[in-house]
HTML snippet that shows the backbone in 3Dmol.js (N, CA, C, O; Angstrom):
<script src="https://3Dmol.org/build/3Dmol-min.js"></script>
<div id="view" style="width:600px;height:400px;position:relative"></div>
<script>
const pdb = `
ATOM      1  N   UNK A   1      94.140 140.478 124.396  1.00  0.00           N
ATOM      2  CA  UNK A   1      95.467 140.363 123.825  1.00  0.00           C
ATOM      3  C   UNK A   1      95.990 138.928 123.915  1.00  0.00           C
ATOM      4  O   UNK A   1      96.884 138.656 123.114  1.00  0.00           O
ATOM      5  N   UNK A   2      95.564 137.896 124.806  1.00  0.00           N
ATOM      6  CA  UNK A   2      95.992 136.834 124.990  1.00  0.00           C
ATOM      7  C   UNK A   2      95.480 136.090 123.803  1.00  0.00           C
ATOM      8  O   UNK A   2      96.257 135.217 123.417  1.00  0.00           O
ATOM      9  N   UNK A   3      94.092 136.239 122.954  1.00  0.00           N
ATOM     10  CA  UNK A   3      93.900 135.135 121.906  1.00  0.00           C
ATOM     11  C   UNK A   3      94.799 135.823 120.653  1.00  0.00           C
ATOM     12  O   UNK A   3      94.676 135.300 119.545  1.00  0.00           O
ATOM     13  N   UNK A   4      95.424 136.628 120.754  1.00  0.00           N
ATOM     14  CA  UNK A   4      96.322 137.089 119.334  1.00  0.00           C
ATOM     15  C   UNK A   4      97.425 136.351 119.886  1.00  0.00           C
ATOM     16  O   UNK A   4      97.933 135.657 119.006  1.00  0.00           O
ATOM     17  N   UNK A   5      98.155 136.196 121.311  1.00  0.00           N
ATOM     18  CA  UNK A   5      99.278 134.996 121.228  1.00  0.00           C
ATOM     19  C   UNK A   5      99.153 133.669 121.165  1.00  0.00           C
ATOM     20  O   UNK A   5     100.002 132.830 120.865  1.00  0.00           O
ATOM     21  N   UNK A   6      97.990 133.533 121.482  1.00  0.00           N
ATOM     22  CA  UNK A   6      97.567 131.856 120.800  1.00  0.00           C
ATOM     23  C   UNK A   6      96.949 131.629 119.768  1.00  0.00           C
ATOM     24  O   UNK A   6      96.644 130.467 119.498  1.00  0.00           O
ATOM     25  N   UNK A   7      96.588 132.736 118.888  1.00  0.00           N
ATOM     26  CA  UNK A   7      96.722 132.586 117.389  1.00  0.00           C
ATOM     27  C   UNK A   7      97.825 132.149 116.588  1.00  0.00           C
ATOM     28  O   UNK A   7      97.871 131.184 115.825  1.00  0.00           O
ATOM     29  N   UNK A   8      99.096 133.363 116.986  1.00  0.00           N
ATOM     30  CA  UNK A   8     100.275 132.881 116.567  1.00  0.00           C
ATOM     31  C   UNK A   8     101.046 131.687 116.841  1.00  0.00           C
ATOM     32  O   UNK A   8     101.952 131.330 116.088  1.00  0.00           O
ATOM     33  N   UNK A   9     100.630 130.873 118.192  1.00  0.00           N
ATOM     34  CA  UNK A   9     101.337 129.651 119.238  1.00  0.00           C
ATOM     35  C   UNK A   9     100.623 128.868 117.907  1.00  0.00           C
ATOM     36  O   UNK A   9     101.424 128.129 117.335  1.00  0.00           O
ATOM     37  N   UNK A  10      99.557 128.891 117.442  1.00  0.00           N
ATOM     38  CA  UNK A  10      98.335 127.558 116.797  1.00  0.00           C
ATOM     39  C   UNK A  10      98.901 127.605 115.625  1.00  0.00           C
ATOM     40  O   UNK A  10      99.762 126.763 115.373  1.00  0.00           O
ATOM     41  N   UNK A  11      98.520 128.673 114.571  1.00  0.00           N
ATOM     42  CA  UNK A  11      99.378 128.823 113.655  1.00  0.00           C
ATOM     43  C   UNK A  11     101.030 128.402 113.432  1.00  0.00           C
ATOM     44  O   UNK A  11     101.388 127.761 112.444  1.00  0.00           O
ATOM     45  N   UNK A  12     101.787 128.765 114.282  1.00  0.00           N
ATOM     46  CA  UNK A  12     103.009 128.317 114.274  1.00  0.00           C
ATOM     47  C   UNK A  12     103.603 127.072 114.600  1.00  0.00           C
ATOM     48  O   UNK A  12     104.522 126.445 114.075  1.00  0.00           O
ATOM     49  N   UNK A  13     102.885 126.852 115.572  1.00  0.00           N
ATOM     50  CA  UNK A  13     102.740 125.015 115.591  1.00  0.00           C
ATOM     51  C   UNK A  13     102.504 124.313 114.493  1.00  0.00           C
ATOM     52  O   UNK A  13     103.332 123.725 113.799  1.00  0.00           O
ATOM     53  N   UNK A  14     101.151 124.399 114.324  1.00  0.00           N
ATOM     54  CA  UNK A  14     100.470 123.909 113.366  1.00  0.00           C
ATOM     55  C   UNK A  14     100.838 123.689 112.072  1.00  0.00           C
ATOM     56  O   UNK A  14     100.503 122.796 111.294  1.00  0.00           O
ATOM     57  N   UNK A  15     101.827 124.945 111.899  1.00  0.00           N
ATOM     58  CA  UNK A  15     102.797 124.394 110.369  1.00  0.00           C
ATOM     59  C   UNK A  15     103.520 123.976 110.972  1.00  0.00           C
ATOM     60  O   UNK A  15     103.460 122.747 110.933  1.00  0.00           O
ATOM     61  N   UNK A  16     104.425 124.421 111.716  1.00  0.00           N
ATOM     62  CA  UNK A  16     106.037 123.222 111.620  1.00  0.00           C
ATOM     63  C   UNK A  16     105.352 121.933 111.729  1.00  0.00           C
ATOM     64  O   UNK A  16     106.141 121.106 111.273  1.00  0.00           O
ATOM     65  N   UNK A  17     104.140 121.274 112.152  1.00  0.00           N
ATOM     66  CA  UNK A  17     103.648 120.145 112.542  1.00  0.00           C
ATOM     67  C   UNK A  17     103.463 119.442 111.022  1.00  0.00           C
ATOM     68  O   UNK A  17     104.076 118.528 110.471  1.00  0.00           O
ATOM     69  N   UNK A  18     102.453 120.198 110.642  1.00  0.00           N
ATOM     70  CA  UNK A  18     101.958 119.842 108.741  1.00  0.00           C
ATOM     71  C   UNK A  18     103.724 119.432 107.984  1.00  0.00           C
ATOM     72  O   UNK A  18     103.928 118.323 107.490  1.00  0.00           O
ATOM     73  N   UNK A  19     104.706 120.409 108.024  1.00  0.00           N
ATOM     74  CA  UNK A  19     105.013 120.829 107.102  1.00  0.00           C
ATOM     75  C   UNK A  19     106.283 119.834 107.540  1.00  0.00           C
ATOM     76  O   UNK A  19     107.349 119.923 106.931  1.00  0.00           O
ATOM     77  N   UNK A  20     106.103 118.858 108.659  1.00  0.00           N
ATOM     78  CA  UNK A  20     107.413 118.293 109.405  1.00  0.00           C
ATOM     79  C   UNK A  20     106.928 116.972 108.856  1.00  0.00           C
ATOM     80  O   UNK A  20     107.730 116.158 108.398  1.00  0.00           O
ATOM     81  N   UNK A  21     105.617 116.746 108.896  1.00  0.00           N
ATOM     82  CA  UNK A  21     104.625 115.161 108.258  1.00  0.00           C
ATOM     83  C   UNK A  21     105.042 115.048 106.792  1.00  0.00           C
ATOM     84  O   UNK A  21     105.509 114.039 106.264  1.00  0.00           O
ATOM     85  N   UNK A  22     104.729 116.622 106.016  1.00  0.00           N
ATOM     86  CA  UNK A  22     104.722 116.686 104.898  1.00  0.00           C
ATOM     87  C   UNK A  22     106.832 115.431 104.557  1.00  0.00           C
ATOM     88  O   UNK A  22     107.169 114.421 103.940  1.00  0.00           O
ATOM     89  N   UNK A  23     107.474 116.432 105.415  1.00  0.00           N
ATOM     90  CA  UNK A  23     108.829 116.326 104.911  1.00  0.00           C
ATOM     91  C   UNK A  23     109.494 114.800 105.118  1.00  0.00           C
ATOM     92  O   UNK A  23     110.452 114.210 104.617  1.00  0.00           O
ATOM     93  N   UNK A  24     108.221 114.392 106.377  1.00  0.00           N
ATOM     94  CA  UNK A  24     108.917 112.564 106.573  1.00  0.00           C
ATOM     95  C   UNK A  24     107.844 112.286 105.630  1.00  0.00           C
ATOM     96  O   UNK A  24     108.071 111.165 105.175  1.00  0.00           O
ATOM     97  N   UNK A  25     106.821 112.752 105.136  1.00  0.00           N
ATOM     98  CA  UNK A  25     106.153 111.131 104.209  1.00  0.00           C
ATOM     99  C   UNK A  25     106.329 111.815 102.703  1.00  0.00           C
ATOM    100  O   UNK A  25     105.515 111.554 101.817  1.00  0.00           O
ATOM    101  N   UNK A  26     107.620 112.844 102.444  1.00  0.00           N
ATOM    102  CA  UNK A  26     108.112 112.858 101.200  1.00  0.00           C
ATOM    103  C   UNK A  26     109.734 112.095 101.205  1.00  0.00           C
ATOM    104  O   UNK A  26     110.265 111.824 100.128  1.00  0.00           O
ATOM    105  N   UNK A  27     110.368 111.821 102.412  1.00  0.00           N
ATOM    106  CA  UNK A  27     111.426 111.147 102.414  1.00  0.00           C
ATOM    107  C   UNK A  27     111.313 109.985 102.571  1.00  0.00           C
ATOM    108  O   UNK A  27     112.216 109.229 102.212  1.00  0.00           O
ATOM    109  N   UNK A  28     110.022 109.467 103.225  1.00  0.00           N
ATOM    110  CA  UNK A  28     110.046 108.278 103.717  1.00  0.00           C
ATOM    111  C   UNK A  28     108.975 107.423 102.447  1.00  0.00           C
ATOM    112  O   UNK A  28     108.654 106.267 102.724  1.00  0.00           O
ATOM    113  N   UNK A  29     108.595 107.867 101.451  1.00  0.00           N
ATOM    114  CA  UNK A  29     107.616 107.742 100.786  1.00  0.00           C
ATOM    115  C   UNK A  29     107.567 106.571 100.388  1.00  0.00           C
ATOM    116  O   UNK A  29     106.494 106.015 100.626  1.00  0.00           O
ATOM    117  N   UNK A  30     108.612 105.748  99.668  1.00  0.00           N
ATOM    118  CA  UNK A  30     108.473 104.222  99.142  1.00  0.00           C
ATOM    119  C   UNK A  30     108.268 103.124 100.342  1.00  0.00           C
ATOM    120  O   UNK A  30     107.872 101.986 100.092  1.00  0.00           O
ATOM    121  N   UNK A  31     108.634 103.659 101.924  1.00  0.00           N
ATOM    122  CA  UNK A  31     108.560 102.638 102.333  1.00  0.00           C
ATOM    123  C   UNK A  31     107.162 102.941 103.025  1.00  0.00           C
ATOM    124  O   UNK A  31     106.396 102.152 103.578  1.00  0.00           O
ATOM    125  N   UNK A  32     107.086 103.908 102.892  1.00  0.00           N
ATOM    126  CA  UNK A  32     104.951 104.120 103.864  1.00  0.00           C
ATOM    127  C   UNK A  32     104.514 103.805 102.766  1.00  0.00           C
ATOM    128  O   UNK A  32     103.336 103.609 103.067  1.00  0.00           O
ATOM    129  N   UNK A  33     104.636 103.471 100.966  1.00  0.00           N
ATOM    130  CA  UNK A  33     104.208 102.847  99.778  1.00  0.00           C
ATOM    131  C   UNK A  33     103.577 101.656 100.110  1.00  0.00           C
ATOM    132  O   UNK A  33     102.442 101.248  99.864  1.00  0.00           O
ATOM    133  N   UNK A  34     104.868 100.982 100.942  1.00  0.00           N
ATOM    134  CA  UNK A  34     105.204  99.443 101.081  1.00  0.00           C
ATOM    135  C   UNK A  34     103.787  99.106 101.982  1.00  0.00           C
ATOM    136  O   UNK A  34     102.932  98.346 101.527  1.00  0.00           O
ATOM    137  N   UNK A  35     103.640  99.785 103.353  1.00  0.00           N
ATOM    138  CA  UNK A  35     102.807 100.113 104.396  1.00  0.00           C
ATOM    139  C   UNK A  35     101.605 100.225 104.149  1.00  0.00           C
ATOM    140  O   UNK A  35     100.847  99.311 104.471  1.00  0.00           O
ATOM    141  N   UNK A  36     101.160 101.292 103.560  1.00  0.00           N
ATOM    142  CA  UNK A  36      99.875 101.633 103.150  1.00  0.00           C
ATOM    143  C   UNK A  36     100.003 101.921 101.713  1.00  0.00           C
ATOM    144  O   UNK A  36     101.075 101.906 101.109  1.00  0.00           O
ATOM    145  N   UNK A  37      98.336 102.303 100.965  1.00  0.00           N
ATOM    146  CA  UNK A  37      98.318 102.715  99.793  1.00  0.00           C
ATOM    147  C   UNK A  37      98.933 103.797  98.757  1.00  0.00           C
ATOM    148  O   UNK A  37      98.769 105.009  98.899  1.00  0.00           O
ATOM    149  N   UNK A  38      99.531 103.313  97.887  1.00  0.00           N
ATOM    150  CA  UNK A  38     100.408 104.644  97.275  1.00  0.00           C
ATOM    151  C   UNK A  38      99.284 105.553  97.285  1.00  0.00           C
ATOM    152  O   UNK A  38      99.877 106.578  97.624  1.00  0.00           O
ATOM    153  N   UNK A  39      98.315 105.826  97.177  1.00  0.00           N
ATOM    154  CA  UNK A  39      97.432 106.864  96.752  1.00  0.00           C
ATOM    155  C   UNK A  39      96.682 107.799  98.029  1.00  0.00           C
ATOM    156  O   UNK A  39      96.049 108.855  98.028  1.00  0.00           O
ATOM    157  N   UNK A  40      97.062 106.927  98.994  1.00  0.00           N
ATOM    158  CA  UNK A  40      96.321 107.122 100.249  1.00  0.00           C
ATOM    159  C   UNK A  40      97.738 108.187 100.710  1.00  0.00           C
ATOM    160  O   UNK A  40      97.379 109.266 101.180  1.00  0.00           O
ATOM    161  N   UNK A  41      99.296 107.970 100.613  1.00  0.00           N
ATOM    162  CA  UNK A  41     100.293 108.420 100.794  1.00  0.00           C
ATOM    163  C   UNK A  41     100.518 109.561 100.517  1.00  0.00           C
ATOM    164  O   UNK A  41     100.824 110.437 101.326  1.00  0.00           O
ATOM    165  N   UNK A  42     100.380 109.698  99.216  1.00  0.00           N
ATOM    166  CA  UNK A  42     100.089 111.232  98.021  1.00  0.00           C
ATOM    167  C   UNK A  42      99.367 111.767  98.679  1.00  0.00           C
ATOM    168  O   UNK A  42      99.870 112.850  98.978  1.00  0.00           O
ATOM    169  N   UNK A  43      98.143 111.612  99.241  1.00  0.00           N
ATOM    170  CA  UNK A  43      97.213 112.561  99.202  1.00  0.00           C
ATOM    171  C   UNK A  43      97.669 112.951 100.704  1.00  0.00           C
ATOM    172  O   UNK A  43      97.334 114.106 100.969  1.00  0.00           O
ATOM    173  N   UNK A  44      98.167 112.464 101.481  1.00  0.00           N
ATOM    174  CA  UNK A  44      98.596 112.576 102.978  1.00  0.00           C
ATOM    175  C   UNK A  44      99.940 113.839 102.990  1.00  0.00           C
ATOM    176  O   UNK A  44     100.305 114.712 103.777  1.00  0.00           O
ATOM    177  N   UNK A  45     100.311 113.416 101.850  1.00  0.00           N
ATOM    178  CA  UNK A  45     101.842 114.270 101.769  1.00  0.00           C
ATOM    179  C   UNK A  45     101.433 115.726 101.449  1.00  0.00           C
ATOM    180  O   UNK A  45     101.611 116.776 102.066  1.00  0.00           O
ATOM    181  N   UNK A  46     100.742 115.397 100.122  1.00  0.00           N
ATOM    182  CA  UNK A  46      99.899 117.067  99.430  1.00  0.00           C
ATOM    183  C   UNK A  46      99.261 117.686 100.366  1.00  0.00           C
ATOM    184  O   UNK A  46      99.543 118.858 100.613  1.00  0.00           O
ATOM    185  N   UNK A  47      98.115 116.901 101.179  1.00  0.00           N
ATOM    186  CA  UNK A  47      97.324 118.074 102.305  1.00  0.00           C
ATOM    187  C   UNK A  47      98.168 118.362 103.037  1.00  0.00           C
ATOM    188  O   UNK A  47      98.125 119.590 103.120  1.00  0.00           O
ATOM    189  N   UNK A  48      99.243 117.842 103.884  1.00  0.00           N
ATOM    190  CA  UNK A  48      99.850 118.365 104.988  1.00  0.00           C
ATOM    191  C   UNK A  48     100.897 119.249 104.663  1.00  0.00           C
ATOM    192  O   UNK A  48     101.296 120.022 105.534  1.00  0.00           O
ATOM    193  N   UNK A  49     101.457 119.252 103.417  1.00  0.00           N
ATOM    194  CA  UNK A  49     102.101 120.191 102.506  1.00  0.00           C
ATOM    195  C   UNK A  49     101.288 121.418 102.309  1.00  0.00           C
ATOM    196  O   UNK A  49     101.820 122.474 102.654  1.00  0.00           O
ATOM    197  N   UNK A  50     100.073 121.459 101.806  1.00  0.00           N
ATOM    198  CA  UNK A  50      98.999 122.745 101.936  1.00  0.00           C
ATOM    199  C   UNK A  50      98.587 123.098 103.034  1.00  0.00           C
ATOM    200  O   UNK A  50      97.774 124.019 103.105  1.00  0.00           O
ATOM    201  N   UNK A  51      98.952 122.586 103.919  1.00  0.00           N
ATOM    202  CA  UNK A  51      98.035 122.873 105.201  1.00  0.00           C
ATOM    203  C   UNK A  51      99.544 123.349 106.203  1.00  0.00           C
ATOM    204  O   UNK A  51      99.427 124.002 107.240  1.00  0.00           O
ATOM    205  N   UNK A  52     100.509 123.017 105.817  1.00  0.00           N
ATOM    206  CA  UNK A  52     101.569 123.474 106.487  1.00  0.00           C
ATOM    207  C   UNK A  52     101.917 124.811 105.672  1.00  0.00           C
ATOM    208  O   UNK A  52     102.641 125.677 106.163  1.00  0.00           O
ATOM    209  N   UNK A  53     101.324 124.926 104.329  1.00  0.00           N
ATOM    210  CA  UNK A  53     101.920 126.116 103.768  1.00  0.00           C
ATOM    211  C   UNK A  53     100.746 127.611 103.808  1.00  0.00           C
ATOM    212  O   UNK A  53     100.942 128.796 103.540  1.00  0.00           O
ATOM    213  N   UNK A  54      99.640 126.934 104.225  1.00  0.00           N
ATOM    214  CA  UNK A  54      98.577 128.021 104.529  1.00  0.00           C
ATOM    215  C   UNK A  54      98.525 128.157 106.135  1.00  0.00           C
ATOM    216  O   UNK A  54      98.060 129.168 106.662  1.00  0.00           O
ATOM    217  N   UNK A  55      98.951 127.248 106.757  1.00  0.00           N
ATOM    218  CA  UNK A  55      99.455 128.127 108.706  1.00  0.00           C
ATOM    219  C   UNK A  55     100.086 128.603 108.350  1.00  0.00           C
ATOM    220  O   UNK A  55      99.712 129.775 108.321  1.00  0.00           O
ATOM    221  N   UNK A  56     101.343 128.449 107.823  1.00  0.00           N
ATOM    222  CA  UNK A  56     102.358 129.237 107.892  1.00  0.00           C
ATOM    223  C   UNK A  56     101.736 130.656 107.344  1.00  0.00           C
ATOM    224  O   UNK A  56     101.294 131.450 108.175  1.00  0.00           O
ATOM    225  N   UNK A  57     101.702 130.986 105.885  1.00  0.00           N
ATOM    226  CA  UNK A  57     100.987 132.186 105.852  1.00  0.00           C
ATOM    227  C   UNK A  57     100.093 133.174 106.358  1.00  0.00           C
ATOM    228  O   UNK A  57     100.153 134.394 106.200  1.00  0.00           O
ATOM    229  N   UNK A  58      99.113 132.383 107.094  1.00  0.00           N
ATOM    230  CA  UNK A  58      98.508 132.798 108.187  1.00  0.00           C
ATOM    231  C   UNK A  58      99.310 133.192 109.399  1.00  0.00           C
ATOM    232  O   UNK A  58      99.202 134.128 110.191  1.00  0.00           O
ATOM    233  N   UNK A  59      99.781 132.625 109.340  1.00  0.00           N
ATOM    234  CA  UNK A  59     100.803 133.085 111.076  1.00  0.00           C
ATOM    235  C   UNK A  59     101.532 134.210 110.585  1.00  0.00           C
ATOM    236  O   UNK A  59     101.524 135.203 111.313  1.00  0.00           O
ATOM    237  N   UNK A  60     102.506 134.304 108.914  1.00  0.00           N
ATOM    238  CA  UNK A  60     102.930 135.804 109.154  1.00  0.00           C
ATOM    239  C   UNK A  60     102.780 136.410 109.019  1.00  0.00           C
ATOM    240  O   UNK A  60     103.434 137.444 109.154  1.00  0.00           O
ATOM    241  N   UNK A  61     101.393 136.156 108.495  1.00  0.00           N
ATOM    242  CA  UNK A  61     100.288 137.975 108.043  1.00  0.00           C
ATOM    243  C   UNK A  61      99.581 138.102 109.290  1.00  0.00           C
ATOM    244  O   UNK A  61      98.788 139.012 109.533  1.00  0.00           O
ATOM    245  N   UNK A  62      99.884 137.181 110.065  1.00  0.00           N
ATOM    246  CA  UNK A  62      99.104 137.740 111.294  1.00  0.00           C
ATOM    247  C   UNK A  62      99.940 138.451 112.701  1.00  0.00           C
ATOM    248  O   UNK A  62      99.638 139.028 113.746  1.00  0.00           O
ATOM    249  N   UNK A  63     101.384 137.917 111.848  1.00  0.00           N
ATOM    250  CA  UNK A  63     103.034 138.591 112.898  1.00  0.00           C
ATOM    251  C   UNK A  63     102.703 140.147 112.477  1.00  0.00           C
ATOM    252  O   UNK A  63     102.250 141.006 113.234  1.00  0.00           O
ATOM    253  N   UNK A  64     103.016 140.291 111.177  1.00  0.00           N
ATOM    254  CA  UNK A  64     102.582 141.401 110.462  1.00  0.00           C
ATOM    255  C   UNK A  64     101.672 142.337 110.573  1.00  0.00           C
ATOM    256  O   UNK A  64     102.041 143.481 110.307  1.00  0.00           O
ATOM    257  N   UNK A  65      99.778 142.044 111.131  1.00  0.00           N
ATOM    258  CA  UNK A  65      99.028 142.981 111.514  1.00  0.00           C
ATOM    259  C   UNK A  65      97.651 142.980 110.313  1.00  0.00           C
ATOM    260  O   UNK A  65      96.552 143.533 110.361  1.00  0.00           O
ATOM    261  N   UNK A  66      98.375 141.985 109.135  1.00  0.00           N
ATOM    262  CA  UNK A  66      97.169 141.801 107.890  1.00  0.00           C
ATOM    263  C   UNK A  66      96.004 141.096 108.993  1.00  0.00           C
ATOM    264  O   UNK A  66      94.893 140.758 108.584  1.00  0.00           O
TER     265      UNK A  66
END
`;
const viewer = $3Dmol.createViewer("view");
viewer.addModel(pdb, "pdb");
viewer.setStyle({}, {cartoon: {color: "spectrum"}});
viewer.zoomTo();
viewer.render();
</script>
């Protein structure tokens, strides 16, 4: 029973983490532009955006019992 609460701890972390990167390098975007490569930026924003939006799903089909 203990690896089903650190499924949910990993999962639930794991997005607010993605999905907290996603939200500073979509606010902060022209000046991490300035910093690093616009293209290198995009692609940093999109995965951690997908990857914060597939923990998350995972974590509540797994609150759930799917």
């Amino acid at each position: 029973m203990a690896m089903l609460g650190e499924y949910y701890m990993i999962t639930g972390i794991g997005a607010f983490v993605c999905l907290v990167s996603a939200a500073v390098s979509g606010l902060f975007g022209r000046t991490l532009r300035k910093i690093f490569p616009g293209p290198r930026v995009l692609l940093f924003h999109k995965t951690s955006a997908l990857a914060g939006a597939g923990l998350a799903l995972l974590h509540v089909l797994g609150v759930h019992g799917f």
